[in-house]
C-alpha positions, -999 to +999 in steps of 0.1 A: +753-582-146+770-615-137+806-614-132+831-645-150+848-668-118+884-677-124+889-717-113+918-707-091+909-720-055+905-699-029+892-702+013+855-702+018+864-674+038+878-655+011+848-663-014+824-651+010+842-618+014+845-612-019+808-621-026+800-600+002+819-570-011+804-578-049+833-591-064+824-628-064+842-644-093+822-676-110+832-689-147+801-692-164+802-715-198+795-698-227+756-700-236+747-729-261+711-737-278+689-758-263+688-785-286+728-788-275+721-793-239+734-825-235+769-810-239+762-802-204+783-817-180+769-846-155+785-829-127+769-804-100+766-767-107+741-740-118+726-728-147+710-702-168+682-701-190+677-681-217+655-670-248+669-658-275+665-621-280+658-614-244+686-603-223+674-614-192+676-651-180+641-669-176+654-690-150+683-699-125+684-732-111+712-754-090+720-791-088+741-811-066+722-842-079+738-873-090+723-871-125+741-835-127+734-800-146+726-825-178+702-845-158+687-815-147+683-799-177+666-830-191+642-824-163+636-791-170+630-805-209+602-825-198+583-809-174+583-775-200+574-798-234+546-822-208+533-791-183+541-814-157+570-831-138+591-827-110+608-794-127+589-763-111+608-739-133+597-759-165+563-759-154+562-727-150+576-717-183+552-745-199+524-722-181+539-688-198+555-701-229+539-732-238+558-763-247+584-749-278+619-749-263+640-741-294+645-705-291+663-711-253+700-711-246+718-722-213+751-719-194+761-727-160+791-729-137+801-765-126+815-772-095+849-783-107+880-785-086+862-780-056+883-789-021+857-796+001+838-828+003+807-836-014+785-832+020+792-792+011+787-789-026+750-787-024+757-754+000+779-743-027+756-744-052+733-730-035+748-702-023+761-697-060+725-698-071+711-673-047+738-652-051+729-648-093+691-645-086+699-620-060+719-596-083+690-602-110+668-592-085+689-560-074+694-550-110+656-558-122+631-552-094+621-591-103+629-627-102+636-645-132+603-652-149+605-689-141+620-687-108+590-688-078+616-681-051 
């Protein structure tokens, strides 16, 4: 379902065509347990949410924040535990799920090694992001469970 990305740069040009053609390659990180989220790197990138013993991810999400994919994971911590926050996927899976995190697992792609400046890293990401929930959606008939767009 979701291809591995080498970190070998290439054009934008070139990484549209192959994402156009379906041959975008990311790295994703292997997944990890919640409770070891804070192994997550500060920088920007997307992730993946899991539960264990589902094989689809729960939610897809992006950051080009300064506080990083750990930042934003911490974000998606509280608002899923509290039901409330500036996390819409956690508050959504708070809604479906309740507040017990410690059967989910993430990875994600940082932005590493990136050539263009930082005033493009948020389209990056964001192209990276729609891109994953796209192919969920081609393969599923849904988004993610968590995602609302």
């Amino acid at each position: 379902m979701y291809v591995r990305f080498s970190n070998t740069p290439i054009t934008s040009q070139h990484a549209r065509a192959l994402a156009d053609r379906g041959s975008m390659r990311l790295h994703l990180s292997e997944p990890i347990d919640w409770v070891c989220r804070k192994q997550a790197p500060r920088g920007a990138g997307v992730y993946i949410i899991e539960k264990q013993g589902n094989p689809l991810p729960i939610y897809i999400g992006l950051t080009a924040a300064q506080k990083g994919l750990r930042g934003r994971l911490a974000e998606f911590h509280g608002a899923a535990t509290k039901g409330r926050g500036n996390h819409a996927g956690g508050r959504t899976y708070h809604d479906l799920f309740g507040g017990g995190l410690t059967d989910l697992s993430v990875h994600w792609h940082e932005v590493r090694n990136f050539r263009y400046g930082a005033d493009v890293v948020h389209a990056y990401v964001a192209y990276v992001e729609r891109r994953l929930i796209w192919e969920h959606v081609k393969a599923h008939g849904a988004l993610p469970v968590c995602n609302s767009e």
